[in-house]
C-alpha positions in Angstrom: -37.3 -97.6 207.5 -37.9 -97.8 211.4 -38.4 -100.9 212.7 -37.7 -100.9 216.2 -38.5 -97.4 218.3 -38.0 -97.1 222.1 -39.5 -94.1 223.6 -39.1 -95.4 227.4 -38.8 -92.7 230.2 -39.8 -90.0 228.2 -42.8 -88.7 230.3 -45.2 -89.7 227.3 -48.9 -89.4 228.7 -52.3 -89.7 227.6 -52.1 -86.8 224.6 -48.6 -88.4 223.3 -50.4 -91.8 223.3 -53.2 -90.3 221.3 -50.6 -89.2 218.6 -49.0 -92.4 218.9 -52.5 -94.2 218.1 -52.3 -92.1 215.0 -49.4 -93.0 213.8 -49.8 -97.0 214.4 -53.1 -97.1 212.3 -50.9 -95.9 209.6 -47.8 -97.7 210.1 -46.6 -100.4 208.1 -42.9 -100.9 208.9 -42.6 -100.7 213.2 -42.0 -104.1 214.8 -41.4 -103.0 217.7 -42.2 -100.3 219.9 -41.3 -100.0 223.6 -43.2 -97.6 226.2 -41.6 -98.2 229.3 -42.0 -96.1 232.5 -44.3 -93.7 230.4 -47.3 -92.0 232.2 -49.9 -93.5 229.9 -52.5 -94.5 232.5 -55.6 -95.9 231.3 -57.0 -93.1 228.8 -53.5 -93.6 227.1 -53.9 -97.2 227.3 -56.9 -96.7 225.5 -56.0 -94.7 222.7 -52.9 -97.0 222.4 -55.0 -99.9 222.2 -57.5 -98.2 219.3 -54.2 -97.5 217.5 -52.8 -101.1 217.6 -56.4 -102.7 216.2 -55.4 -101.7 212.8 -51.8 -102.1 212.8 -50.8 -105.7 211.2 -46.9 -105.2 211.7 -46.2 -104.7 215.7 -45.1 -107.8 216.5 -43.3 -106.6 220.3 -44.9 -103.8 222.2 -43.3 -103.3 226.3 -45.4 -101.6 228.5 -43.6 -101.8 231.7 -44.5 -99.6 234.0 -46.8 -97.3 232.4 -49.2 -96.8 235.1 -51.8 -98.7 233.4 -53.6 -100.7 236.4 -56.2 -101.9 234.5 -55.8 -104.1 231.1 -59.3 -103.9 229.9 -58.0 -101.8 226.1 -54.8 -104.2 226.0 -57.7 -107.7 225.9 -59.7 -105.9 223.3 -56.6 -105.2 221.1 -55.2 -108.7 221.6 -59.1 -110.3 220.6 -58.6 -108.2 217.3 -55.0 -108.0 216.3 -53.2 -110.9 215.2 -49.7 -109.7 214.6 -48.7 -108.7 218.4 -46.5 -111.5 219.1 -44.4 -110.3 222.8 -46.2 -108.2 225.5 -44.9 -106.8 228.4 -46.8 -105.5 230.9 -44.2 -105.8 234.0 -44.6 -103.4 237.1 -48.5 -101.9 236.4 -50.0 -103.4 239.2 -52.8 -104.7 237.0 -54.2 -107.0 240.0 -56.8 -109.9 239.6 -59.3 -107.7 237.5 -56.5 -107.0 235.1 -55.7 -110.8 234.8 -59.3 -111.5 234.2 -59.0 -109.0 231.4 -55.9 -110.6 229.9 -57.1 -113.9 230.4 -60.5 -112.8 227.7 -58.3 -110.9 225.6 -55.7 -114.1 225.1 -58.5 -116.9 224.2 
């Protein structure tokens, strides 16, 4: 089975990250998954995020550049999953609000 899946630069947006929520509730075998320079933005963030809560197997999710500005979904996956082990969330601009978000979300 799949354990590693990189879908980086391949426009995923919003409604991809929704199906990809689906599919990481569900998923016992993915370690890691890697998003870079995808459009998610925030609402994909989001669904993302609601996807990964479940999930007890992603250890390594990359996130770079994929528009996400704000990291308020990523804290309140990290307070409630305990297998995510790497994170990446180079180039997103996430600014001091973000970082206060991370900060809660990696207590």
């Amino acid at each position: 089975s799949v354990t590693l899946l990189d879908l980086s630069c391949n426009g995923i947006g919003k409604d991809g990250s929704l199906f990809l929520s689906t599919c990481l509730e569900q998923n016992n075998c993915l370690e890691s998954l890697d998003l870079t320079s995808n459009k998610l933005g925030v609402k994909g963030s989001e669904y993302l995020a609601k996807g990964l809560i479940p999930n007890k197997k992603l250890r390594s999710l990359n996130l770079t550049a994929t528009l996400l500005k704000d990291t308020f979904w990523i804290s309140f996956t990290l307070k409630r999953n305990s297998s995510l082990c790497h994170l990446d969330l180079s180039d997103n601009n996430i600014g001091d609000l973000g970082a206060r978000h991370l900060r809660s979300g990696l207590k």
